[in-house]
C-alpha positions in Angstrom: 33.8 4.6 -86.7 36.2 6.1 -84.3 39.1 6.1 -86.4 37.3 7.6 -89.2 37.9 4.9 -91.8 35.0 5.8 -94.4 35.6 3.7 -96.5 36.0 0.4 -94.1 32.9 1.7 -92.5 30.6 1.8 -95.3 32.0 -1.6 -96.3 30.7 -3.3 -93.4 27.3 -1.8 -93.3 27.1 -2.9 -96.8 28.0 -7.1 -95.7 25.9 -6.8 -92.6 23.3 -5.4 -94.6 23.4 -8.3 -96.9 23.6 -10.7 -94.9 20.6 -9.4 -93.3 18.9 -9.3 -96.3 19.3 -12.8 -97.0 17.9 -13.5 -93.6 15.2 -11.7 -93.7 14.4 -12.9 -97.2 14.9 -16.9 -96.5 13.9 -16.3 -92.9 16.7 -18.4 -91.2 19.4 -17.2 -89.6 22.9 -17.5 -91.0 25.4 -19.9 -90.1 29.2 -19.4 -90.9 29.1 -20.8 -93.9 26.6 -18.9 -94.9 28.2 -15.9 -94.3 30.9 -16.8 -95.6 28.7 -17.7 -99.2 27.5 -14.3 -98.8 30.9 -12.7 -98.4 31.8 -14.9 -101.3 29.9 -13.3 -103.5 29.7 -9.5 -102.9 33.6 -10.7 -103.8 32.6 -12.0 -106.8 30.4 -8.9 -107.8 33.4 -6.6 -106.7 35.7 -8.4 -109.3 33.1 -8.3 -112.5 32.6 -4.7 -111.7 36.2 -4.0 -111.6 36.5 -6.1 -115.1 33.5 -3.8 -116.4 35.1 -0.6 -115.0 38.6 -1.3 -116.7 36.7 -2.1 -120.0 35.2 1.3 -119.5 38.2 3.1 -118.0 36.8 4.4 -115.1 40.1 4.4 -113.1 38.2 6.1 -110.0 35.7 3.4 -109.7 38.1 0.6 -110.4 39.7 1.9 -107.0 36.7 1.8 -105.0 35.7 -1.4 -106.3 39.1 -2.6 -105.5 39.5 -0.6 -101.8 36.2 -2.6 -101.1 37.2 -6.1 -102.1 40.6 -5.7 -100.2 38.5 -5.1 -97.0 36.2 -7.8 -98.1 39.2 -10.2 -98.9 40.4 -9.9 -95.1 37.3 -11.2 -93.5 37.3 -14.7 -95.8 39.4 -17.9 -94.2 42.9 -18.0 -95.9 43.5 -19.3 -99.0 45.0 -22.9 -99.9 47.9 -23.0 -101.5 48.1 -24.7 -104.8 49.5 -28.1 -103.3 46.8 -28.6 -100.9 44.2 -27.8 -103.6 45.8 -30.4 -105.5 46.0 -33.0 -103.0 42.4 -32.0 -101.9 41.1 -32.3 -105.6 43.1 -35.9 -105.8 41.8 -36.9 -102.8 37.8 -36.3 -104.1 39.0 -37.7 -107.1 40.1 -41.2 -105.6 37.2 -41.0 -103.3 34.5 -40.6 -106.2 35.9 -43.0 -108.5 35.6 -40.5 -111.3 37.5 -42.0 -114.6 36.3 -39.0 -117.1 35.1 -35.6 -117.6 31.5 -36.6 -117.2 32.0 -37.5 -113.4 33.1 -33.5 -112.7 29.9 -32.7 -111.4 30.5 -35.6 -108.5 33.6 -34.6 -107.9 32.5 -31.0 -107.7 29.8 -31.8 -104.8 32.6 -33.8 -103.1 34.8 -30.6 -103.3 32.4 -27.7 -102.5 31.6 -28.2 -99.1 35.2 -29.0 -98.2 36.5 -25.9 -99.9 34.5 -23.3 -99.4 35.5 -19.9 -98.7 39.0 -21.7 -98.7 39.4 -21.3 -102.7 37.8 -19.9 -105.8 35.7 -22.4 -106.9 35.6 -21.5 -110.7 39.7 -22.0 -110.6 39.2 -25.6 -108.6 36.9 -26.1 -111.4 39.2 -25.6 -114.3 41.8 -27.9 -112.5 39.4 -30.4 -111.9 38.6 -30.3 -115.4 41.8 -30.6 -116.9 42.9 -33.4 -114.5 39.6 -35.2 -115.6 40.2 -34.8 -119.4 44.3 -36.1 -119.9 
């Protein structure tokens, strides 16, 4: 507030008033990883409306959408890098026993809780996937 960042500003409110929303709706209060599920998804929603607001070329909301999920994007755990998600799906693989496409969804609950906040789902996902069907 006192260095008169706006837009940082009204970002914040907007998290901590989700995550008290979801509080207040499942009346519990949030652990880190919940947070971090919350934060996961107002990025989500920030990235579908910047795919709508291209599609609709609506340049000046594209760069509020996108100003919000940088400041959103700095608060998440860092990424892994494409190696360790590769080692990390391998390892889930060998420890599930999976042999075919069918066995994603094991694989998937293996992965989730290991991953999260750590890597886009949807895109460990796809790898899964493919590593499952050659």
């Amino acid at each position: 507030m006192r260095s008169k960042e706006s837009e940082r500003l009204t970002t914040l409110r907007l998290v901590t008033a989700a995550i008290k929303q979801k509080e207040v709706d499942e009346r519990i209060e949030l652990d880190d990883a919940a947070v971090l599920s919350v934060l996961e998804k107002m990025i989500k929603q920030r990235k579908d409306s910047i795919s709508q607001f291209t599609a609709g070329n609506r340049q000046d909301l594209v760069a509020k959408e996108q100003a919000e999920l940088d400041i959103l994007a700095a608060y998440m755990p860092e990424q892994m890098s494409e190696a360790d998600l590769d080692a990390a799906i391998a390892s889930a693989i060998a420890e599930s026993g999976a042999a075919g496409p069918q066995a994603i969804g094991k694989v998937m609950a293996l992965l989730k809780p290991r991953l999260a906040g750590r890597a886009d789902m949807s895109q460990v996902s796809q790898r899964l996937k493919a590593r499952l069907t050659q």
